[in-house]
C-alpha positions in Angstrom: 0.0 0.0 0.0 3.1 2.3 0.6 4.3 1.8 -2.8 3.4 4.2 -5.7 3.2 2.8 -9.2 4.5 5.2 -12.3 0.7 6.1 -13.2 0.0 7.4 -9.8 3.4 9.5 -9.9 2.2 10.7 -13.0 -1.5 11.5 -11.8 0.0 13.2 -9.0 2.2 15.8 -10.6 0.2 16.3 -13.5 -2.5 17.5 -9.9 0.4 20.2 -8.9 0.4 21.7 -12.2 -3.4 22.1 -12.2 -3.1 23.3 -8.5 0.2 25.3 -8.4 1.3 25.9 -12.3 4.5 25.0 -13.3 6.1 28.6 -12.3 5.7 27.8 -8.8 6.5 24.3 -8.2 10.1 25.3 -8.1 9.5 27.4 -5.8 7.7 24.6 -4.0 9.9 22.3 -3.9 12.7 24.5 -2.8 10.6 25.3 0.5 10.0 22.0 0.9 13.2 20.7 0.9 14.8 23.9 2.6 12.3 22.8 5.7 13.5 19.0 5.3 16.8 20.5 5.8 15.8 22.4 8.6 13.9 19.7 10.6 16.9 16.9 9.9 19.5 19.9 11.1 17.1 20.5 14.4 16.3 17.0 15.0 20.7 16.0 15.0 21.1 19.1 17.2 18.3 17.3 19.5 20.4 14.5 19.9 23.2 16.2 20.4 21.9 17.5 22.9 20.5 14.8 24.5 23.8 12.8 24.4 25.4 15.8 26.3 23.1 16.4 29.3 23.6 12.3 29.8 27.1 12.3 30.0 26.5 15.3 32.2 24.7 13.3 34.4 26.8 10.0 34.7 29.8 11.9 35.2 29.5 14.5 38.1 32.0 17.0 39.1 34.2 16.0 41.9 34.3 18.3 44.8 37.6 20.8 43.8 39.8 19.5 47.2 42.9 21.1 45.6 41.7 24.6 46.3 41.0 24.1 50.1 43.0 25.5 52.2 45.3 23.1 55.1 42.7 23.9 57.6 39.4 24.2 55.0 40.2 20.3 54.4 40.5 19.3 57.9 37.1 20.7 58.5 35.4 19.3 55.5 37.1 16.1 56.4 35.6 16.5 59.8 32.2 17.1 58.7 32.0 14.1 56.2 33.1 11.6 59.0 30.4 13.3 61.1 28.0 12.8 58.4 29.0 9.0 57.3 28.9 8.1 61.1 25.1 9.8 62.3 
């Protein structure tokens, strides 16, 4: 049923001349495949996207220890022990 033979082809453009006339079905199909374009661009920056914020997600930042000061560590080491033993 998906399948088009040559005489419904046929039928179909002879229809868009009647409709459109053959000055602007150029002009037709350019917009239409300009928005092809344009949906296939927005739908790859999608899953771009996508694929970003999940590797976000899997991988989270590690606390930056290095810039803690000597005594700034000793505390937050204090207050993790606290935490893991309550």
């Amino acid at each position: 049923m998906g399948s088009f033979g040559t005489t419904e082809i046929i039928l179909i453009v002879a229809v868009l001349f009647l409709l459109f006339g053959a000055s602007r079905l150029p002009q037709l199909a350019k917009s239409l495949g300009a928005t092809r374009k344009a949906f296939k661009e927005g739908m790859r920056e999608a899953e771009e996207e996508e694929k970003t914020e999940k590797s976000q997600l899997s991988s989270p930042a590690a606390p930056q220890v290095s810039a803690l000061s000597d005594d700034a560590l000793a505390e937050e080491l204090r207050r993790r022990a606290e935490a893991k033993t309550s």
